[in-house]
C-alpha positions as CSV (number, residue, x, y, z in Angstrom):
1,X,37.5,73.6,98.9
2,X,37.1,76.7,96.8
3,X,39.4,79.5,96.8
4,X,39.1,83.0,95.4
5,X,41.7,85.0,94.6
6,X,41.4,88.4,93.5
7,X,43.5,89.5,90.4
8,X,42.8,93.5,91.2
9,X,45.8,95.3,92.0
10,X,45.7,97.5,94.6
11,X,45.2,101.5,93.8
12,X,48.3,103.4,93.4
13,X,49.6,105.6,95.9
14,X,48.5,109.1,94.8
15,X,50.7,112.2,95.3
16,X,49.6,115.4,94.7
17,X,52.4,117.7,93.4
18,X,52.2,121.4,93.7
19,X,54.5,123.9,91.8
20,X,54.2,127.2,90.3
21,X,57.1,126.0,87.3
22,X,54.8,124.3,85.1
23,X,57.9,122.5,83.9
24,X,59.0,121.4,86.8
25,X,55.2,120.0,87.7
26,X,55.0,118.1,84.7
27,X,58.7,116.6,84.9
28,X,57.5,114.9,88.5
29,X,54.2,114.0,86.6
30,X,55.8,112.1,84.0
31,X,58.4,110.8,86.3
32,X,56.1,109.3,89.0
33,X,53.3,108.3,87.0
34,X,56.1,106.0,85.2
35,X,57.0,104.3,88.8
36,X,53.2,103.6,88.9
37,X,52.1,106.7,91.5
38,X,48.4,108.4,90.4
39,X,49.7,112.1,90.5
40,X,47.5,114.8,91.1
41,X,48.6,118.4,89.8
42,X,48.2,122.1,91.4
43,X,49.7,124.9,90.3
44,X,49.9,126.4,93.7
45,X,48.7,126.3,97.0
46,X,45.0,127.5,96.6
47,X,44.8,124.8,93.6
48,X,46.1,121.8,95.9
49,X,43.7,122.4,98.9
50,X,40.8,122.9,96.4
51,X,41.5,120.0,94.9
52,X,41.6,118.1,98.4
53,X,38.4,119.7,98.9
54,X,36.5,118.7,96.4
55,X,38.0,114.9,97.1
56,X,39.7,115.1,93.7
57,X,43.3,114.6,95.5
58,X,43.2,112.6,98.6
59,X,47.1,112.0,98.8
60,X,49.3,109.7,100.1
61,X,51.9,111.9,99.8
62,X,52.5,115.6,98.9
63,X,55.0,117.4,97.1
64,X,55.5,121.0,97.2
């Protein structure tokens, strides 16, 4: 009997993080992309749902 076994792991959860401090947006971006999260950045509210737009961020979460 053969078995396969994948060795993929699965994606990482994406958040997209919007904030108009471009400190603050890059503190969460270091800080969740070291717990293994794919972050996504906007600057602010037009930014974010552009990038959901163009299927560049499809999050599983959202900060704002």
């Amino acid at each position: 009997m053969l078995v396969r076994v994948s060795l993929t792991a699965p994606p990482a959860p994406r958040v997209l993080v919007t904030d108009d401090e471009d400190n603050i947006r890059f503190l969460l971006d270091a800080a969740l992309r070291h717990f293994g999260f794919d972050v996504v950045l906007a600057a602010n509210g037009r930014e974010a749902l552009g990038a959901v737009a163009r299927r560049q961020a499809r999050p599983d979460r959202a900060s704002t």
